[in-house]
N, C-alpha and C positions, 0 to 999 in steps of 0.2 A: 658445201656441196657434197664431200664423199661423209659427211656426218648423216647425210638426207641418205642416202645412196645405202648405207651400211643400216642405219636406222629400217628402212624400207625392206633390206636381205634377213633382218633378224626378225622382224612383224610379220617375212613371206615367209621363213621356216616357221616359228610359231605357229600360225595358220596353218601351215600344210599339215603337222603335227597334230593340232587340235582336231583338225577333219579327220588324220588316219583313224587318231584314238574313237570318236564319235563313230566312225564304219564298224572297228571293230566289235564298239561295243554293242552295238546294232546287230550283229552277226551274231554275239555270243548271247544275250537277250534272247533273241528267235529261237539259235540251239535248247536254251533253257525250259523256254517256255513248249515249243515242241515233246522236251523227254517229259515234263513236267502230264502234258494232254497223253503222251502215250503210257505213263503209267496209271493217268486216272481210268484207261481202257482198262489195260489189263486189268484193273483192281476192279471194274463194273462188270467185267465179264467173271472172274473168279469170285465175287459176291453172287454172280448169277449161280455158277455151277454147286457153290454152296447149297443156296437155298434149295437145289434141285431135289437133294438126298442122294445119300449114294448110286443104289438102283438106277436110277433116272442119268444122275450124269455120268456114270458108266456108258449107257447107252446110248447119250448125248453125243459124250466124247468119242463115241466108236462111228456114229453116224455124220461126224463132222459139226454138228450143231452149231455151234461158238465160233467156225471160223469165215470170217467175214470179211469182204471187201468194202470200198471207201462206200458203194453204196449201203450196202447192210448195216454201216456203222450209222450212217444218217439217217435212217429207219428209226434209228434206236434212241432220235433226240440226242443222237453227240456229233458234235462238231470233230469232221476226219481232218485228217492230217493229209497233204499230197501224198496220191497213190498210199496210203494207208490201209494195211491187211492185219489181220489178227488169224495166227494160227494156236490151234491148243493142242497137246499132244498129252498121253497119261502113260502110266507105267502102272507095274504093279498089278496086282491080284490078292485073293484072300482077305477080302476086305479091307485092304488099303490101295490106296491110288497116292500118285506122285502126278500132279498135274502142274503143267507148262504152257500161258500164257503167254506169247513172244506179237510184240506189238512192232510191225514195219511200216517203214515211211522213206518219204527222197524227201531230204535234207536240201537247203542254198547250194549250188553248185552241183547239182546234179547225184552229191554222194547218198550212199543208203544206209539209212541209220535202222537198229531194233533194240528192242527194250525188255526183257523178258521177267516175269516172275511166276516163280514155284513155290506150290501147297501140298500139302498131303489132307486126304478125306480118308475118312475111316466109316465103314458103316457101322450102324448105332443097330 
């Protein structure tokens, strides 16, 4: 009887063990696959302002162009992220730009994740 009883205590940790590990890895999959969507933004948005030519995404970037809410990203044939924004911000003059894609999103539990990447354009 306490062979059953102990047998039984060591199969219910196991089990509890096996599920935590299975949650977490469920969590950490999601995290991935999320940064994974928000850098394919920034990189579709920073191919856009490429192909713009300087001139154009100067003006782009000044008039806010590029930055988009979950709806505007769905326009665009991409799958948003919760609450998912895309702000671009540039620097620079004299024929070079410093531009700044930052891709945000709400993450499982409410938390707020961003993702950003930076390019420099130079006019040709």
């Amino acid at each position: 009887m306490v062979e059953i009883l102990v047998a039984t205590g060591v199969l219910g940790f196991a089990l509890a063990a096996s599920v935590t590990f299975f949650i977490n890895s469920l969590v950490l999959s999601e995290g991935a696959r999320n940064r994974t969507i928000a850098i394919s933004h920034a990189r579709f948005v920073l191919e856009d302002i490429r192909n713009s030519g300087y001139n154009k995404a100067s003006a782009r970037l000044a008039s806010k162009y590029w930055d988009w809410d979950t709806k505007a990203i769905a326009t665009k044939g991409l799958f948003s992220l919760p609450s998912e924004t895309i702000i671009t911000t540039k620097t620079g003059a004299g024929g070079i730009l410093t531009v700044t894609v930052t891709v945000t999103w709400a993450a499982t539990g409410g938390r707020i994740l961003s993702q950003g990447l930076t390019t420099i354009i130079g006019e040709s």
